[in-house]
Biopython code that builds the backbone (N, CA, C, O; Angstrom):
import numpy as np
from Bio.PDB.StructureBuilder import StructureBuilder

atoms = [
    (1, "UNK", "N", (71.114, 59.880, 118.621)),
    (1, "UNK", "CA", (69.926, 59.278, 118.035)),
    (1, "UNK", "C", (68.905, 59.052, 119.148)),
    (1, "UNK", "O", (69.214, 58.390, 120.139)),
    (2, "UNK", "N", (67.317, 59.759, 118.957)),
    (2, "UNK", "CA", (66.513, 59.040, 119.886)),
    (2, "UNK", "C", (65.950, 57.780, 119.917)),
    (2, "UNK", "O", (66.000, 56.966, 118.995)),
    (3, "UNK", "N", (65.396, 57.624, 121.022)),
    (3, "UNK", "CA", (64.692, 56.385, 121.108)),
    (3, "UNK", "C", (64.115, 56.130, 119.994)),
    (3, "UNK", "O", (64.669, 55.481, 119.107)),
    (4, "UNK", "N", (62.722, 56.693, 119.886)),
    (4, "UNK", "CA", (62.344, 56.793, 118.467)),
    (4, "UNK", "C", (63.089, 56.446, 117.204)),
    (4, "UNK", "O", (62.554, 55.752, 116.339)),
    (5, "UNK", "N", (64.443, 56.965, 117.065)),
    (5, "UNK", "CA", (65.029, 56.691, 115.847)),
    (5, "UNK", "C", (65.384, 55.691, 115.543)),
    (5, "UNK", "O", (65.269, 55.126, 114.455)),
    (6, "UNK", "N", (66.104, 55.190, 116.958)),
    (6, "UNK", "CA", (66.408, 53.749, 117.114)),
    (6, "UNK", "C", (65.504, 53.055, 116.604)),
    (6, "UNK", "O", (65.790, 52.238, 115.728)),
    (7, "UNK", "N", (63.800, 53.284, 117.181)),
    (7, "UNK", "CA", (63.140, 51.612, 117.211)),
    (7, "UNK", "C", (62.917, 51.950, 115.961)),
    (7, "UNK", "O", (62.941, 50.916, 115.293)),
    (8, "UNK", "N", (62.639, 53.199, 115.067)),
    (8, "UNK", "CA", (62.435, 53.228, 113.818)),
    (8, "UNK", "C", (63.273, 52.485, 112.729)),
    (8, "UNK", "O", (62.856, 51.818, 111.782)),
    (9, "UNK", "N", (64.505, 52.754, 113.084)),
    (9, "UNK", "CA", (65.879, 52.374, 112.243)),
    (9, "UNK", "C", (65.681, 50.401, 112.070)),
    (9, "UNK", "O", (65.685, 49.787, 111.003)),
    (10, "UNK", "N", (65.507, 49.723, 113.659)),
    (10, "UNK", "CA", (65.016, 48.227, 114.055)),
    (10, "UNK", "C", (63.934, 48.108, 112.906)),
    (10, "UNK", "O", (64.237, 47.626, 111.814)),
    (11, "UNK", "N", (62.569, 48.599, 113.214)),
    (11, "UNK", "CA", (61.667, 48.324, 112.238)),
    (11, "UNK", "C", (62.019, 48.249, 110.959)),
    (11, "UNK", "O", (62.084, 47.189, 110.336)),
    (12, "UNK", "N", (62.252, 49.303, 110.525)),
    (12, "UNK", "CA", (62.650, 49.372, 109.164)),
    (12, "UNK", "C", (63.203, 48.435, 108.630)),
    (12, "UNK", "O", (62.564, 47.626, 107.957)),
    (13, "UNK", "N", (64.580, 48.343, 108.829)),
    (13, "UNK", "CA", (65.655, 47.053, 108.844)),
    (13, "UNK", "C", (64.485, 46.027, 108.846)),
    (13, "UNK", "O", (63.920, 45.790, 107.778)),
    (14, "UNK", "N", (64.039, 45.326, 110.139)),
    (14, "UNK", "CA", (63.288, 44.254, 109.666)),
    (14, "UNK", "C", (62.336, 43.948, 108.650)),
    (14, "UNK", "O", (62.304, 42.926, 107.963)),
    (15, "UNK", "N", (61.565, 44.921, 108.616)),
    (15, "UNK", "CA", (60.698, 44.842, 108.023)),
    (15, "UNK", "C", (61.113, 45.155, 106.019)),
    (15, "UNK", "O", (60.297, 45.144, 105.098)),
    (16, "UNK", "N", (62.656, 45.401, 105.940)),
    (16, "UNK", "CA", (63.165, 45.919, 104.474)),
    (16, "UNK", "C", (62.316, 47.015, 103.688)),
    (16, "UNK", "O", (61.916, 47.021, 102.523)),
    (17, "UNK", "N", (62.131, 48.243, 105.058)),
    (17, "UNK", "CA", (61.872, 49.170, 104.367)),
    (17, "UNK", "C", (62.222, 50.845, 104.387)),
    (17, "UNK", "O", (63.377, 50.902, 104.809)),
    (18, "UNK", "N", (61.886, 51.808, 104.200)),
    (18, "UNK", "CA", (62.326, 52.680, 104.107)),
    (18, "UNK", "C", (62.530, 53.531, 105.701)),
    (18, "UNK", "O", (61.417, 53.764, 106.174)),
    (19, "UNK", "N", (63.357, 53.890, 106.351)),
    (19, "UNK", "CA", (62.746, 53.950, 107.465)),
    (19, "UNK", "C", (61.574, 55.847, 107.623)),
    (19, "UNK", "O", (60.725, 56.230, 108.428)),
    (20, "UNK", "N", (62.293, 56.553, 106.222)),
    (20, "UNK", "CA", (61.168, 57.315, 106.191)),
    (20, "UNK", "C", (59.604, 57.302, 106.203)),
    (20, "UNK", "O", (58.976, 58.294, 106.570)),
    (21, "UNK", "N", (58.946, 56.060, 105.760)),
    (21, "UNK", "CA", (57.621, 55.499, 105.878)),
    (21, "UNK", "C", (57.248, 55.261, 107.425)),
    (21, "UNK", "O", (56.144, 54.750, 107.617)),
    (22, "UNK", "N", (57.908, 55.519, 108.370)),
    (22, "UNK", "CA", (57.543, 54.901, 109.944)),
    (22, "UNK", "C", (57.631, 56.218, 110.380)),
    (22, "UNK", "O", (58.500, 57.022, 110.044)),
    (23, "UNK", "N", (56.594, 56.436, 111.229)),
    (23, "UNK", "CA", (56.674, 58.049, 112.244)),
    (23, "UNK", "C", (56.492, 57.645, 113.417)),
    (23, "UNK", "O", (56.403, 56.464, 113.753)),
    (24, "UNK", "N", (56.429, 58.521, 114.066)),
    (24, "UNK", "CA", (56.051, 58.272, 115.996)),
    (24, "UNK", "C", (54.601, 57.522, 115.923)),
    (24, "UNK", "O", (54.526, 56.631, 116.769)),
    (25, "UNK", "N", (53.606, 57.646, 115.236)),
    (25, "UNK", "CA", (52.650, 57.630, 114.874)),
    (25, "UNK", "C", (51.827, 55.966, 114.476)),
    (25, "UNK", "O", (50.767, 55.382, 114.704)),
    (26, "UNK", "N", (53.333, 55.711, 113.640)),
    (26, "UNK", "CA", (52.935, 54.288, 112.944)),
    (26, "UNK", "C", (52.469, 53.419, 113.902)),
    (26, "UNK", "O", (52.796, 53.845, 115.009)),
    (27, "UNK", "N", (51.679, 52.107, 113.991)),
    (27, "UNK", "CA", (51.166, 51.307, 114.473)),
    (27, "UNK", "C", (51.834, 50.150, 113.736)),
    (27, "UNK", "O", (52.179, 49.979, 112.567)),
    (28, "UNK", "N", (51.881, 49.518, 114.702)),
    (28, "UNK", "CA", (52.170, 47.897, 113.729)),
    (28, "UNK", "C", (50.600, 47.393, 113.169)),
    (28, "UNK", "O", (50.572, 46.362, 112.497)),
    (29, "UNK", "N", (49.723, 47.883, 113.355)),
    (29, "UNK", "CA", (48.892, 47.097, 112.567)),
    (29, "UNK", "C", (48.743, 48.106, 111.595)),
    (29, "UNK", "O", (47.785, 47.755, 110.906)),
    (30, "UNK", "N", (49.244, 49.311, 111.125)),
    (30, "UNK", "CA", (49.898, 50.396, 110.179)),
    (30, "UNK", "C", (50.682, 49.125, 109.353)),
    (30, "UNK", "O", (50.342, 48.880, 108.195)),
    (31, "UNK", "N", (51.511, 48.511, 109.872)),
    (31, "UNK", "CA", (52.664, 48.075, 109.113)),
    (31, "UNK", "C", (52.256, 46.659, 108.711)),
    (31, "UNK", "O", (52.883, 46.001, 107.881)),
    (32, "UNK", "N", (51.422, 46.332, 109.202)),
    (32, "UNK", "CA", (50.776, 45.125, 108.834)),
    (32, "UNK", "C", (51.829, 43.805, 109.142)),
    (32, "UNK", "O", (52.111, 42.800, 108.489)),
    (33, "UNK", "N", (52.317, 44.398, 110.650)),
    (33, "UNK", "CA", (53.214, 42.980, 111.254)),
    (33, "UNK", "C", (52.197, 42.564, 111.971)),
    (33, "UNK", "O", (51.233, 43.055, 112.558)),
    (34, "UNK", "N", (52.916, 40.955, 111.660)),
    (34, "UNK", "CA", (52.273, 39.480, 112.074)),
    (34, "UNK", "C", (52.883, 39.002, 113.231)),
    (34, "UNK", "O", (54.096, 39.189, 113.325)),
    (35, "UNK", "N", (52.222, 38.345, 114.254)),
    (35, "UNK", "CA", (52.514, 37.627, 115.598)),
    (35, "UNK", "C", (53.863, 37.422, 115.749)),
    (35, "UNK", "O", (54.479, 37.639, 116.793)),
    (36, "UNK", "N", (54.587, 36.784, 114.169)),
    (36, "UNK", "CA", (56.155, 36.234, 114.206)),
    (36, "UNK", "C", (57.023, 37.165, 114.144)),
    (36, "UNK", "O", (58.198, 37.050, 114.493)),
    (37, "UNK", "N", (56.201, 38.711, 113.439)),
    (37, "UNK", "CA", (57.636, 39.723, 113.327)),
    (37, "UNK", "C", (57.180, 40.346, 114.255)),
    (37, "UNK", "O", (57.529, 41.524, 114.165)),
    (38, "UNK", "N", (56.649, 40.180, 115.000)),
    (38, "UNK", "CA", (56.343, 41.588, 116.752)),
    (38, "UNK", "C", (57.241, 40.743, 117.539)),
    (38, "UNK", "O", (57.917, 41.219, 118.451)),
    (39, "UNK", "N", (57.280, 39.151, 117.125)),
    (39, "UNK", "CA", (58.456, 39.222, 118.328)),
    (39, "UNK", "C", (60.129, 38.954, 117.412)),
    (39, "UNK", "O", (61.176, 38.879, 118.056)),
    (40, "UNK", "N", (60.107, 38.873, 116.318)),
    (40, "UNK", "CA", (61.285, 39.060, 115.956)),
    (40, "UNK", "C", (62.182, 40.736, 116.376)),
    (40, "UNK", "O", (63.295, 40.990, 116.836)),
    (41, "UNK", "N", (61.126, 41.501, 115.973)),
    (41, "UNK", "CA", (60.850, 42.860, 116.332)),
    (41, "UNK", "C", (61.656, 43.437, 117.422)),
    (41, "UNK", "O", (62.671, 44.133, 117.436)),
    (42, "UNK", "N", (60.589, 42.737, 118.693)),
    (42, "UNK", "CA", (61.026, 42.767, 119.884)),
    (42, "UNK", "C", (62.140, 42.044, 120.925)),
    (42, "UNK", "O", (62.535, 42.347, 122.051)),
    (43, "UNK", "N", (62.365, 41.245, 120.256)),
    (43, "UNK", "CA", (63.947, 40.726, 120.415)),
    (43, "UNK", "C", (65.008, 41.422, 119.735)),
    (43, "UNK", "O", (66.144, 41.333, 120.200)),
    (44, "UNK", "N", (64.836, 41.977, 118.892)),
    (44, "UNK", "CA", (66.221, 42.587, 118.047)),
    (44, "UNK", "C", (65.777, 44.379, 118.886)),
    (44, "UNK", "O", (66.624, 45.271, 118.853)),
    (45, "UNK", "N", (64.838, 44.535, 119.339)),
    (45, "UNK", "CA", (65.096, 45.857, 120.488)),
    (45, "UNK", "C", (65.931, 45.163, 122.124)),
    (45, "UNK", "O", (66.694, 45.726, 122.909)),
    (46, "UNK", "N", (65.520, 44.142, 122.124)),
    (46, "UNK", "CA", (66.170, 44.169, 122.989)),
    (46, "UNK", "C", (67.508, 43.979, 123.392)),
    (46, "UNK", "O", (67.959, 44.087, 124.532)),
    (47, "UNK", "N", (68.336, 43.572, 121.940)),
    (47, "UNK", "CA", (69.436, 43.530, 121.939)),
    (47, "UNK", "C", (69.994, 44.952, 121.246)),
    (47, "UNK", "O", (71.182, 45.178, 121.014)),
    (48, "UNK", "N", (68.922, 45.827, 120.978)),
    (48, "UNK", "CA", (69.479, 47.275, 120.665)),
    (48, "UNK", "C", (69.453, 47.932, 122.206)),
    (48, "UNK", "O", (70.448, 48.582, 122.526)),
    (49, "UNK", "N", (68.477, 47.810, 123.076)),
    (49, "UNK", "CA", (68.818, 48.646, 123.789)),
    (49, "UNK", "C", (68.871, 47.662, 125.211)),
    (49, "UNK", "O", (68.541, 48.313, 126.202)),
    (50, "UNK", "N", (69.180, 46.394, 125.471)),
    (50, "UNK", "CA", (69.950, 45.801, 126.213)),
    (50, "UNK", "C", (68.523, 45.679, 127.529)),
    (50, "UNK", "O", (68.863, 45.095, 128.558)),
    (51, "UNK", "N", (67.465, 46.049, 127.495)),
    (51, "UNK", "CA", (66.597, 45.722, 128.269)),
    (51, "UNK", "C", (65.191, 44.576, 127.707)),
    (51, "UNK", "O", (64.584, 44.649, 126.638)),
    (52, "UNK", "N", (65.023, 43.764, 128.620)),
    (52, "UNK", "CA", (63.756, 43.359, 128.527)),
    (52, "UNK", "C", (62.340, 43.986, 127.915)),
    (52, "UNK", "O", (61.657, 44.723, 128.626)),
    (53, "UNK", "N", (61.936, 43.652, 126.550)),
    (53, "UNK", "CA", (60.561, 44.053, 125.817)),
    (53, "UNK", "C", (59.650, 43.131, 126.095)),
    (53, "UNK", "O", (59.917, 42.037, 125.598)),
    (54, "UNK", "N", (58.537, 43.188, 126.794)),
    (54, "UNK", "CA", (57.482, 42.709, 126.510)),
    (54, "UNK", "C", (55.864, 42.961, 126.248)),
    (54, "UNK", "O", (54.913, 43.503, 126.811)),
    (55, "UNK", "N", (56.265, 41.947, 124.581)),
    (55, "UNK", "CA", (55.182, 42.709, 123.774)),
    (55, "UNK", "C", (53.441, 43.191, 124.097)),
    (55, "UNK", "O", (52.670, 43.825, 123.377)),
    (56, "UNK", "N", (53.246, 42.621, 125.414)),
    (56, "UNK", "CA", (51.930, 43.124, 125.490)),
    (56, "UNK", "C", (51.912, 44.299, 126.598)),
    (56, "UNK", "O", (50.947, 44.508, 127.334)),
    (57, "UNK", "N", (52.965, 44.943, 126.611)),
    (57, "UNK", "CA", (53.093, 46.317, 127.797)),
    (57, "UNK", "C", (54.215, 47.567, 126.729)),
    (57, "UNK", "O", (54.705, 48.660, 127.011)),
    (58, "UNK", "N", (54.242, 46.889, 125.730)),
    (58, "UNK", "CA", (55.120, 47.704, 124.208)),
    (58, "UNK", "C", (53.951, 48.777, 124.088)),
    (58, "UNK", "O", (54.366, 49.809, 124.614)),
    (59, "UNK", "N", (52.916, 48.915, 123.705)),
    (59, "UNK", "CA", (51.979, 49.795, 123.321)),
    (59, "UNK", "C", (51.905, 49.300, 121.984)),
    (59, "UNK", "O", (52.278, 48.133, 121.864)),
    (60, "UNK", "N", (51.487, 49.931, 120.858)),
    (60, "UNK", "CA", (50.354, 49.989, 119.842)),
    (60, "UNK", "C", (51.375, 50.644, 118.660)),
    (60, "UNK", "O", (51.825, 49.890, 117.797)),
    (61, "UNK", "N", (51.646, 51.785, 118.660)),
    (61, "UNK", "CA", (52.685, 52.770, 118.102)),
    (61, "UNK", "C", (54.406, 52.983, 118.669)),
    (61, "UNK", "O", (54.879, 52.573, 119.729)),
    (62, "UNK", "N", (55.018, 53.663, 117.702)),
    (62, "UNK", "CA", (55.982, 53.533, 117.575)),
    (62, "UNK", "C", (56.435, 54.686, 118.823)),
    (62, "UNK", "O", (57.376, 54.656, 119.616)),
    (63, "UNK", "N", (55.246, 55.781, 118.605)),
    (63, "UNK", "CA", (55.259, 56.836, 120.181)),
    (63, "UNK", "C", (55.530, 55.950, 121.743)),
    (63, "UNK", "O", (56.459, 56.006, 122.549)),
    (64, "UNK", "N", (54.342, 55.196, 121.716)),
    (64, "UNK", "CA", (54.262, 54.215, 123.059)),
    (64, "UNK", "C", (55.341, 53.475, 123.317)),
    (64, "UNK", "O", (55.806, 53.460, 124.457)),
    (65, "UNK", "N", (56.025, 52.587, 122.068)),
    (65, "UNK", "CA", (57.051, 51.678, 122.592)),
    (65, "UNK", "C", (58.046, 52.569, 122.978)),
    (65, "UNK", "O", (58.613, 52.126, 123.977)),
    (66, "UNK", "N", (58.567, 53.791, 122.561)),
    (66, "UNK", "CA", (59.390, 54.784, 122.946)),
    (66, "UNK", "C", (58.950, 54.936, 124.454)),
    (66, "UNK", "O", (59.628, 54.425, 125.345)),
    (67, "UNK", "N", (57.962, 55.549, 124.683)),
    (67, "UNK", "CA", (57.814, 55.756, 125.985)),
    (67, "UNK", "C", (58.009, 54.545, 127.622)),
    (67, "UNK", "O", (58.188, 54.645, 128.836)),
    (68, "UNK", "N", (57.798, 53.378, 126.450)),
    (68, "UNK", "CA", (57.877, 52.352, 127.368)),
    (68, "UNK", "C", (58.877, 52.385, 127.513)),
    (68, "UNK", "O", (59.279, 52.627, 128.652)),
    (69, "UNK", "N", (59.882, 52.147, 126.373)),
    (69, "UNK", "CA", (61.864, 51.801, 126.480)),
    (69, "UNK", "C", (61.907, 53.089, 127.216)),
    (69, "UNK", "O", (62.770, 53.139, 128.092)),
    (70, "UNK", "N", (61.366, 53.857, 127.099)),
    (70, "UNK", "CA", (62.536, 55.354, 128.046)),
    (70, "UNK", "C", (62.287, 55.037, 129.339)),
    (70, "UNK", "O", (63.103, 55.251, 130.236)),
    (71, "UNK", "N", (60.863, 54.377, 129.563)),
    (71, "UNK", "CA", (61.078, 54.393, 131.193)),
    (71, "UNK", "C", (61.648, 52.969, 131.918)),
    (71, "UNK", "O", (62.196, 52.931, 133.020)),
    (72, "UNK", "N", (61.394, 51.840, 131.060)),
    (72, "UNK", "CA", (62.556, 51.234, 131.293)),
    (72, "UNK", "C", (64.278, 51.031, 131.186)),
    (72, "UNK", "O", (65.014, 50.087, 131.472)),
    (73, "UNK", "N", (64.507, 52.294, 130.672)),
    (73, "UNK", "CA", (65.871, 52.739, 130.628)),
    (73, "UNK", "C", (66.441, 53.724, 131.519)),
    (73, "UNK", "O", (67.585, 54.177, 131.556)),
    (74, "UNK", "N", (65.048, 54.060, 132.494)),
    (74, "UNK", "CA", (65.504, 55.293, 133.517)),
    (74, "UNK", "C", (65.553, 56.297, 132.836)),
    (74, "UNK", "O", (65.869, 57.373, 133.344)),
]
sb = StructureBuilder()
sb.init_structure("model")
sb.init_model(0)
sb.init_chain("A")
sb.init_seg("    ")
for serial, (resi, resn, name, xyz) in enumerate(atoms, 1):
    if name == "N":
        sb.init_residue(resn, " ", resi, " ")
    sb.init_atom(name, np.array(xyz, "f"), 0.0, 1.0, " ", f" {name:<3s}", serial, name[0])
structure = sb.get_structure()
């Protein structure tokens, strides 16, 4: 599973929805999350992929936060 799929699979789940509706593409302001679920969000990534998220160096889209987790994952 990629990165991507992962944070897709997280979103989804939180958010109780399909995870086909989320692409590389999506934006959280796409998804119309609020201050409380960007960091519910971002705490339940960080216990998916065991590193430190923080939400104002996450990016915008679901592309960016991928790119961020990959390079904080080496």
């Amino acid at each position: 599973m990629t990165t991507e799929e992962r944070i897709i699979k997280v979103i989804a789940s939180h958010l109780e929805m399909e995870e086909s509706e989320i692409t590389e593409a999506t934006t959280f302001e796409d998804l119309g999350v609020d201050s409380l679920d960007a960091v519910e969000i971002m705490m339940e990534l960080e216990d998916e992929f065991g590193v430190e998220v923080k939400a104002e160096e996450a990016g915008k889209s679901v592309k960016e936060l991928a790119d961020y987790l990959n390079a904080k994952l080496g």
